[in-house]
C-alpha positions in Angstrom: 0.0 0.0 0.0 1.2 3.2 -1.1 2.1 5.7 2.1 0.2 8.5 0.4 -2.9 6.6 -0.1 -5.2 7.2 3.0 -6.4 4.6 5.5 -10.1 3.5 5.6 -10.2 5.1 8.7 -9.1 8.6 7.3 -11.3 8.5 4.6 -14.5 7.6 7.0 -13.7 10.9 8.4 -14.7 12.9 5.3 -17.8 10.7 4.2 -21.0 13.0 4.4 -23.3 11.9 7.3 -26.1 11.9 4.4 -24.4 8.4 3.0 -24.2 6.9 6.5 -27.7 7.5 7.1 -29.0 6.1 3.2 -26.5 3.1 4.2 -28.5 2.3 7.4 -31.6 1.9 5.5 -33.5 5.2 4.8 -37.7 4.7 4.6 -40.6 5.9 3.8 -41.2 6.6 7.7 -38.1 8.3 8.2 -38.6 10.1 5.1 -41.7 11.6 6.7 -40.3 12.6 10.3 -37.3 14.1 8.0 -40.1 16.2 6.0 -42.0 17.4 8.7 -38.8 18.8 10.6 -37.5 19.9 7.9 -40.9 22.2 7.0 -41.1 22.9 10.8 -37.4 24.3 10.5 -38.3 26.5 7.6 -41.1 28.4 9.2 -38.4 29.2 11.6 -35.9 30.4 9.0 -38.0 32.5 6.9 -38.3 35.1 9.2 -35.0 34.9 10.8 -32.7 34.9 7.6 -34.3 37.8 5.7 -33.9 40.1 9.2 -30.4 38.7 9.8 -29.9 40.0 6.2 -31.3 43.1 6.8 -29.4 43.8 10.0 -26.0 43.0 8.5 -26.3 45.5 5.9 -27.9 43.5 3.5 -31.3 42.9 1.6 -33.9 40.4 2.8 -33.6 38.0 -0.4 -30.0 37.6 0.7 -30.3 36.0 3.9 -33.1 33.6 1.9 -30.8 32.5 -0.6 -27.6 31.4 2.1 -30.4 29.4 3.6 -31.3 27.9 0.5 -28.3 27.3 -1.1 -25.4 27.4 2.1 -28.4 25.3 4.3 -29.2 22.7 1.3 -25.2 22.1 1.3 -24.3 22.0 4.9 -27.0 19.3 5.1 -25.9 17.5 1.8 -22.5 17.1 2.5 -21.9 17.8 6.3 -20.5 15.7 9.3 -23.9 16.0 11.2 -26.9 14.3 11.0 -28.8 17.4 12.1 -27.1 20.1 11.5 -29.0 23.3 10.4 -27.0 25.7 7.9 -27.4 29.2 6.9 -26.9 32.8 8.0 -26.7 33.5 12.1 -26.0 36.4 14.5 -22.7 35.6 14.7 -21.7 37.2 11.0 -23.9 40.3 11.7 -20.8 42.0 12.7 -18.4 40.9 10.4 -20.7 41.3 7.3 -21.8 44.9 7.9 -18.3 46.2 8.2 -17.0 44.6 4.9 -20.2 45.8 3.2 -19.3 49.3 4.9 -15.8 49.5 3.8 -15.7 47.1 1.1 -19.2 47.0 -0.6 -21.3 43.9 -1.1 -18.6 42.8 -4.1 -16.1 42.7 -1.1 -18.1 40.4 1.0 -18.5 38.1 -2.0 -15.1 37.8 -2.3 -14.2 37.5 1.1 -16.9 34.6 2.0 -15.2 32.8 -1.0 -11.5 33.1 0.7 -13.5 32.0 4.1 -15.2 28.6 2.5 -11.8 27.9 0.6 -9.9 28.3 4.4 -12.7 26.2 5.6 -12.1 23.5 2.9 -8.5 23.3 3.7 -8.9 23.4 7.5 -11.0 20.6 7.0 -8.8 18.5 5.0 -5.9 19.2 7.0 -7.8 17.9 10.3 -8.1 21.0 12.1 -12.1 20.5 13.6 -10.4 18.0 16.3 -8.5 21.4 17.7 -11.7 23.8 18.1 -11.7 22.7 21.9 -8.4 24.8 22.7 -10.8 28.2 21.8 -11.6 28.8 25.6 -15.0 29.4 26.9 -14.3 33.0 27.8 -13.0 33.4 24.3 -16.5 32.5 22.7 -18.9 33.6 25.4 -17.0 37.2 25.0 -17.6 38.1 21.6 -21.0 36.2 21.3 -22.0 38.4 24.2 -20.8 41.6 22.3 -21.8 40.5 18.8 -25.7 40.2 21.0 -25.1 44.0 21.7 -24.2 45.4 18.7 -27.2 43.3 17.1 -29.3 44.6 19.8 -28.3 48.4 19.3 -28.6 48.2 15.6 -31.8 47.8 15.9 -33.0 50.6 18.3 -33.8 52.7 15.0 -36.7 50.2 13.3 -37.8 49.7 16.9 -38.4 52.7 17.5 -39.2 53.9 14.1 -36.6 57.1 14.2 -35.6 59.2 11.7 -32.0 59.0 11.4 -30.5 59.1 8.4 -28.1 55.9 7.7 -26.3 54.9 11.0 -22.4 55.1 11.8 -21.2 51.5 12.1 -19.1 52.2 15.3 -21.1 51.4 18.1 -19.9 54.6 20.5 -21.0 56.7 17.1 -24.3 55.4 16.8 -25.4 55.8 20.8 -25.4 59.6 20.4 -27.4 59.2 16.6 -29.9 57.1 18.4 -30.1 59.6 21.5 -30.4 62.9 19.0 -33.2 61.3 17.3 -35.4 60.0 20.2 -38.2 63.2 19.3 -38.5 61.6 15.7 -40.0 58.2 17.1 -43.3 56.8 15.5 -45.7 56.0 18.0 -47.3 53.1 15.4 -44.2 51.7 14.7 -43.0 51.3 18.2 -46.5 49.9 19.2 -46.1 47.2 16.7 -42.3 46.3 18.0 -43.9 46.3 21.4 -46.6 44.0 20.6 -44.2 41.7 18.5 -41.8 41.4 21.3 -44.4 40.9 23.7 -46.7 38.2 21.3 -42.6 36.0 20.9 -42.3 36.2 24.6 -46.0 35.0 25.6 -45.8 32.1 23.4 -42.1 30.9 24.4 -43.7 30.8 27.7 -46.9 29.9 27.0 -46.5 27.6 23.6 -42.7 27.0 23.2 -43.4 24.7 20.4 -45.5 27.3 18.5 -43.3 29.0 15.2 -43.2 32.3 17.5 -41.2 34.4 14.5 -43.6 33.5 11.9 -46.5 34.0 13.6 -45.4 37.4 14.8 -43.9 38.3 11.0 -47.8 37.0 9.7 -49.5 39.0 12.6 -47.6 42.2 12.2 -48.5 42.3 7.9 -51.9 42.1 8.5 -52.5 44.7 11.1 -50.3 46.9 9.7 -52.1 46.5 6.3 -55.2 46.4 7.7 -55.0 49.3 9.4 -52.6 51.4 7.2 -49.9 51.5 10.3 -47.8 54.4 9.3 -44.8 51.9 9.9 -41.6 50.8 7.3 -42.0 47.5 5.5 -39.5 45.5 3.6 -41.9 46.5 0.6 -41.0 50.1 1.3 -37.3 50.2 2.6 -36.4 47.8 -0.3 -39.1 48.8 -3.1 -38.5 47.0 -6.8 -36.4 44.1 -4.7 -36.8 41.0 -7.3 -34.8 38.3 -6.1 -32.7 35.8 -8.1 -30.1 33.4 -8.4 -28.0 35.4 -10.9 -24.6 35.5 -10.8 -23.0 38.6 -9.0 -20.7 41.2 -11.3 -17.3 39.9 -11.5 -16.0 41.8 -8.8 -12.0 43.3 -8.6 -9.7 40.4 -7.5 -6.6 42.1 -7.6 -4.1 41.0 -5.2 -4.0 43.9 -3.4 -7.8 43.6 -2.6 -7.5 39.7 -1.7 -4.8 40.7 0.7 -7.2 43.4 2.2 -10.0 40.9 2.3 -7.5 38.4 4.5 -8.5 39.4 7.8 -12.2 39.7 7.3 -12.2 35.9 5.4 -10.4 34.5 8.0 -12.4 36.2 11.1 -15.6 34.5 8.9 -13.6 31.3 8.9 -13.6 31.3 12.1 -16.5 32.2 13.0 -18.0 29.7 10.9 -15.7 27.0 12.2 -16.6 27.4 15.8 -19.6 27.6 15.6 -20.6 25.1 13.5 -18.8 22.8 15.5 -20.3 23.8 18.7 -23.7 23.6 16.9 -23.1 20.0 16.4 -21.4 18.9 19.5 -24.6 20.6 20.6 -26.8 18.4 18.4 -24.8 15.3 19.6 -25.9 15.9 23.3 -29.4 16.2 22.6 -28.9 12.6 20.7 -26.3 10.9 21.6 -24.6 10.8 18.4 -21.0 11.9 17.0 -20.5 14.3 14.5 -17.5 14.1 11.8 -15.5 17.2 12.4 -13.5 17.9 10.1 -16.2 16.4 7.2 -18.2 19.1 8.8 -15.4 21.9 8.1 -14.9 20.7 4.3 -18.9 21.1 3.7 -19.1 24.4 5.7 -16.3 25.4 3.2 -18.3 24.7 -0.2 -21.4 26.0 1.2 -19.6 29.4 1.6 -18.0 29.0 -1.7 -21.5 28.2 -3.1 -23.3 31.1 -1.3 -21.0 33.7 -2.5 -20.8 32.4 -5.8 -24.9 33.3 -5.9 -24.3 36.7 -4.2 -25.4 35.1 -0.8 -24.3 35.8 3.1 -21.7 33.6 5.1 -23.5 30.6 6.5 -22.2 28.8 9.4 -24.6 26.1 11.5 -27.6 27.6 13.1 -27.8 26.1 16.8 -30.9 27.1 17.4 -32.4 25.9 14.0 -30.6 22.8 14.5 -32.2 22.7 17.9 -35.7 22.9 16.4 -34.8 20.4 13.7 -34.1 17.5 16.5 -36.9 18.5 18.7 -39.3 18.4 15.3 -38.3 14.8 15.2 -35.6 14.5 12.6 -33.5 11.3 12.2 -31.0 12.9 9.3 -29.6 15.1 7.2 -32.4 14.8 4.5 -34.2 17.3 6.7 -32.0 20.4 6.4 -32.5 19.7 2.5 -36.3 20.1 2.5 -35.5 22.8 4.9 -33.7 24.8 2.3 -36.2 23.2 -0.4 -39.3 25.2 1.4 -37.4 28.2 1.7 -36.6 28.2 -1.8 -40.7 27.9 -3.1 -41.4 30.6 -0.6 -38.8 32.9 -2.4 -40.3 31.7 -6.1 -43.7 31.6 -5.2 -44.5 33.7 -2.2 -41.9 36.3 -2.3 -44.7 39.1 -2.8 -46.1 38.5 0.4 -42.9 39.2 2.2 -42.6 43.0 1.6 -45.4 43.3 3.7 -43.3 42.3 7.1 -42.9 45.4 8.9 -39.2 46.1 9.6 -40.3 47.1 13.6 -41.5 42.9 13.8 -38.2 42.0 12.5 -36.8 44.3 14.8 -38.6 42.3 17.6 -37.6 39.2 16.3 -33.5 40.3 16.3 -33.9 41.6 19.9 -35.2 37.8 21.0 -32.0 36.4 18.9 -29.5 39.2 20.6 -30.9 38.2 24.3 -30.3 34.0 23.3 -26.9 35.2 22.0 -26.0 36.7 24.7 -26.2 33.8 27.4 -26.5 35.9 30.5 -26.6 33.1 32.3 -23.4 31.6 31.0 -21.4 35.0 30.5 -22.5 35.6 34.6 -21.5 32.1 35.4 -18.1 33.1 34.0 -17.8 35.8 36.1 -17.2 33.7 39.2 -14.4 32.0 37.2 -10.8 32.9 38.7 -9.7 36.1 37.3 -7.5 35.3 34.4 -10.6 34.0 32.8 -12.9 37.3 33.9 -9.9 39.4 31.9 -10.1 36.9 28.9 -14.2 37.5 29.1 -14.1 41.0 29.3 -11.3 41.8 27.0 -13.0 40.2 24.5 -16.8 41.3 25.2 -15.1 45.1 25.3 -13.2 44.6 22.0 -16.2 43.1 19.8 -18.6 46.1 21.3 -15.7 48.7 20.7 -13.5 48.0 18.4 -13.6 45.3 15.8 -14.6 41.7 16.3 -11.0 40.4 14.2 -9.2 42.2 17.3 -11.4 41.2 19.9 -10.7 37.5 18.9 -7.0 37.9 17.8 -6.8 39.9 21.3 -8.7 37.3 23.4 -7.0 34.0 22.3 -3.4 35.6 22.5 -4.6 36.3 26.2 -6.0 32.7 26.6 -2.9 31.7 25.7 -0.4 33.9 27.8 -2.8 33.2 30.7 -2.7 29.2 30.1 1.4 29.5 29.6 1.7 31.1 33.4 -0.7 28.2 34.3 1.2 25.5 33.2 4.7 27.3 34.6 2.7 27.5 38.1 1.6 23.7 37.8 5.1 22.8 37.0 6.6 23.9 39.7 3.5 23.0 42.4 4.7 19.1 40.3 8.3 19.6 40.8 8.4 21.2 44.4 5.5 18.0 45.6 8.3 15.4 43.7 11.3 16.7 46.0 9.2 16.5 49.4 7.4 13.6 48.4 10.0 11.5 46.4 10.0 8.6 49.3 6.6 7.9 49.2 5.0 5.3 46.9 1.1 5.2 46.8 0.7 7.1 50.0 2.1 10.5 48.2 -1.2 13.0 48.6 -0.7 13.8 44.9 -0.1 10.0 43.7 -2.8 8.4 42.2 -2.7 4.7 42.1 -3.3 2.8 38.6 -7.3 1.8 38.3 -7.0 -1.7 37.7 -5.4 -2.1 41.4 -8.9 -1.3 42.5 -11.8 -3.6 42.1 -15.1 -1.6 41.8 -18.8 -2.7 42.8 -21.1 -3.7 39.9 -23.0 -0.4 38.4 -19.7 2.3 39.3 -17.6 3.7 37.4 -14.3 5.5 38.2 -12.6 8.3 35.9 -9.3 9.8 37.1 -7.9 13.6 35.9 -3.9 13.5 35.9 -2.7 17.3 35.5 -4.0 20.6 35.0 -7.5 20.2 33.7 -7.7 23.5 31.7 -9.7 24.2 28.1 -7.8 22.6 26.0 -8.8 18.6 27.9 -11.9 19.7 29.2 -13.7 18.3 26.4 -12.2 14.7 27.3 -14.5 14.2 30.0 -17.2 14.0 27.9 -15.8 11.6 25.8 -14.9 9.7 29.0 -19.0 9.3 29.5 -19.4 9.0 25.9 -17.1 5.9 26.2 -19.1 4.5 29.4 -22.1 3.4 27.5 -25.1 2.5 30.0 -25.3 5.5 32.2 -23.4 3.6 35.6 -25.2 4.3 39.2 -22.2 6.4 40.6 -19.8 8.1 38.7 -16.3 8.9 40.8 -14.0 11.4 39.6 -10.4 11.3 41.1 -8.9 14.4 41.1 -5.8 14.0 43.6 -3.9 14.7 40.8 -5.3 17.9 39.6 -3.0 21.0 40.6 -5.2 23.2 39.4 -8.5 24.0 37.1 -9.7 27.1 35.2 -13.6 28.5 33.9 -13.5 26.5 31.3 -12.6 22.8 33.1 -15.1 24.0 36.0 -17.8 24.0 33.2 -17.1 20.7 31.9 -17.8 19.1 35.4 -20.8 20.8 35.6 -21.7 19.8 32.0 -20.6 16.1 33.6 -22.9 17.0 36.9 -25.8 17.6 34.8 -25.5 15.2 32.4 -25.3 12.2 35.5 -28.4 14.2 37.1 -30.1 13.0 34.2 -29.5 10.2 34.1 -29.9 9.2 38.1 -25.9 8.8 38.3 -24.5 10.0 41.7 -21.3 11.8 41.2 -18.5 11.8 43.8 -15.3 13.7 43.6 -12.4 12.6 45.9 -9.4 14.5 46.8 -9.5 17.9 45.8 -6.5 20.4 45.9 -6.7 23.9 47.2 -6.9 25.8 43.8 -9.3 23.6 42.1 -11.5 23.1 45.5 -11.6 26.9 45.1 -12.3 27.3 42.1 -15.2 24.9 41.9 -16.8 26.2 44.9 -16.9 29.7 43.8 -18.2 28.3 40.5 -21.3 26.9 42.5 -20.0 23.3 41.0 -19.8 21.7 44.1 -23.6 22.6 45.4 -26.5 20.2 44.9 -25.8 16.5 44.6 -22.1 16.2 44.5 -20.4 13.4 46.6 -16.9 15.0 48.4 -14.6 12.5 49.7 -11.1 12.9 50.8 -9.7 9.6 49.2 -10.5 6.8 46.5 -11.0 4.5 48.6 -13.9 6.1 51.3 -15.3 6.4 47.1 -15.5 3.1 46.7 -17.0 2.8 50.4 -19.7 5.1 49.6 -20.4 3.8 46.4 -20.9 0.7 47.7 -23.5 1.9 49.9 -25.1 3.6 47.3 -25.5 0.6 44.9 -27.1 -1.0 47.9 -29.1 1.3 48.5 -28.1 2.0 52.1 -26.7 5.5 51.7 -28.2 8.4 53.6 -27.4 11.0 51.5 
């Protein structure tokens, strides 16, 4: 065999997950869960791609089209069974300011450098390495790409008169503020009741297609009752959508090496997150995406969309959240998904330029507050405070400055922040090894090898040697991935575990939670200082976590609890 020629095993890791599934046996059954989760998805993406277009600077048939032909790719060709493609909140950023400084002929270009980095990224096995972006790293500019979203559309909100809006974000605040005595009473009662009508059914029917509804509701009554109020009809009057080719845009060298920086922050962007969107996917079914596969078909979907005068597309968590919940068992439903779209866009196009820009407005405010994850950004607060600068720096940045520097800016710091990490754990390791160095098994900090142990039926024991920091948190869920049957105690040994940032704290309570489903007890035995710290600041050590000081009062209490005697 030739040494160039790749193993079976390498070239599994590129085979489209749309094969696997026609290879299991595709029916007429799973054909119809696959349709109806794949028209479910659609009602969701109507709405949401044409104001994602329209908030990144662009028209509303734009952010149709990625979904149609970036979504019918992703799906056709991806590394997930249920991933969702198409344009997301997380270009918004990135996409207005190459259409502000580059014009739309600059955006094609540049989301054609991004899907050819993608390609090769892909090929060259780079989706196994998205774990070392840090959690602060990506909560930081999500959370900052959720305000500028937010602010940018204060102005259809409110219905103001303002001219067209500085792209800074510290230039427009003072824009929005001067024209506050222009706002339209009609326009801002229809926002209102828009935001309120998505809220009331997310609480009330969180199954219900809240943005369509709302984009439906809002056309009529303003129609009906001649709402003074902007439509798509009017802001973008004579809009005829097609597929046509764009005008050859200038490809000089000189522009491609302008372009560099904004193709690779889309690169990224649509890297991580359609990655996280399918590790996502994988824990709400318990299957494994093909990373890299995933990369190489994010790559031609780009290519593809830019080639039709498109957006970037990336995967859609949320849409790929709706797909699995709507019963899809494969890829074949992201395809009808982007089939639907398209016979809305031929046949019902007309229809559209009655959605009132104040109801899309509604709509991106709801997106901005998901993007945001308060809940996640505040739980990284409590994080040691390497992690806090990392968060901020990079939530500052994306709001103030540019979104290429705030990530550039945020991983260096990552980085510098995991290097004095590693030289404090070295010497913690080195000075324990001089004290310790006449012990055997007894050493606090030695952890003895599993198999000496012999553990009760039903328990399982993992053990963390090292610094457990972002770039290995993600191995603990493999570690349960591994397991199988969900066991009826889990026991993490962390004696040797000098020390733990934001990101590792998360993973044990992604672990926590995922063994709280399941019934699993969880006990952790032997924590250090800094990691004991860290974990109760964290709040990852309330609730239902076991302590123990050693492995073997673990296997004592384990016991009991497979018995059933414990009292706790």
């Amino acid at each position: 065999m030739s040494m160039d020629r790749p193993t079976p095993a390498a070239q599994g890791l590129f085979v489209p997950k749309l094969l696997t599934v026609l290879r299991e046996g595709y029916t007429p059954g799973k054909f119809g869960a696959d349709l109806t989760a794949g028209l479910t998805v659609a009602i969701v993406a109507l709405p949401l791609s044409m104001a994602l277009a329209i908030a990144s600077g662009a028209t509303p048939d734009k952010g149709l089209l990625t979904a149609i032909v970036a979504g019918f790719l992703i799906s056709a060709l991806g590394g997930s069974r249920f991933q969702i493609g198409g344009p997301t909140g997380a270009f918004v950023v990135v996409v207005f300011n190459i259409i502000e400084t580059q014009g739309y002929d600059g955006l094609v270009i540049a989301t054609f450098m991004a899907g050819l980095m993608l390609m090769v990224a892909g090929w060259a096995r780079l989706g196994t390495y998205i774990k070392y972006v840090p959690q602060p790293v990506v909560t930081g500019f999500t959370a900052g790409i959720a305000v500028i979203i937010a602010t940018s559309q204060i102005k259809d909100f409110l219905g103001l008169t303002t001219g067209e809006l500085p792209g800074a974000f510290f230039d427009k605040i003072p824009v929005l503020f001067a024209a506050l005595p222009t706002l339209s009473p009609a326009t801002l009662a229809v926002a209102l009741g828009s935001l309120v009508f998505i809220l009331a059914l997310r609480r009330y029917r969180p199954t219900w297609p809240g943005f369509l509804f709302v984009a439906v509701l809002a056309s009529i009554l303003v129609w009906a009752f001649a709402l003074p109020t902007e439509t798509i009809g009017t802001r973008f009057a004579g809009l005829n959508p097609s597929f046509a080719m764009p005008t050859l845009p200038d490809v000089s060298l000189h522009r491609l090496g302008t372009l560099i920086p904004s193709a690779f922050t889309i690169a990224f962007l649509g890297g991580v997150e359609s990655l996280l969107s399918a590790m996502v996917a994988d824990s709400m079914t318990g299957r494994r995406h093909r990373s890299n596969c995933e990369l190489v078909a994010q790559g031609a979907a780009n290519c593809a969309s830019a080639l039709v005068g498109g957006l970037p597309a990336t995967g859609a968590i949320a849409r790929t959240a709706t797909n699995i919940r709507a019963g899809a068992v494969g890829p074949v439903s992201g395809m009808v998904h982007a089939a639907a779209v398209l016979v809305f866009l031929l046949v019902a196009w007309p229809l559209a330029t009655f959605i009132p820009l104040a109801a899309l407005a509604a709509i991106l405010f709801v997106v901005a507050w998901n993007m945001s994850e308060i809940d996640k950004f505040a739980h990284l607060m409590k994080a040691p405070i390497g992690d806090r600068l990392v968060l901020l720096a990079t939530f500052g940045l994306t709001v103030a400055v540019d979104l290429t520097v705030a990530i550039e800016v945020g991983v260096v710091l990552a980085a510098v922040l995991f290097m004095h990490r590693m030289s404090e754990a070295v010497e913690v390791q080195a000075h324990m090894k001089l004290l310790e160095e006449d012990r055997a098994d007894n050493a606090p900090h030695a952890v003895p090898p599993m198999e000496e142990r012999e553990l009760p039926p039903g328990v399982v024991a993992s053990v963390i040697n090292g610094p457990f920091f972002f770039g290995v948190a993600m191995r603990l869920g493999e570690t349960m991935d591994r397991i199988g049957t969900p066991p009826k105690v889990f026991i993490l040994r962390m004696r040797a575990v000098p020390l733990i940032d934001g990101t590792g704290a998360s993973a044990i309570q992604t672990l926590i939670d995922r063994c709280a489903k399941h019934g699993t007890k969880v006990i952790v035995t032997a924590l250090q200082p800094q990691p004991e710290q860290v974990l109760t600041q964290m709040g990852v050590l309330d609730g239902a976590v076991i302590r123990v000081a050693n492995f073997d009062e673990a296997i004592a209490t384990a016991r009991e609890i497979v018995a059933g005697n414990s009292a706790r």
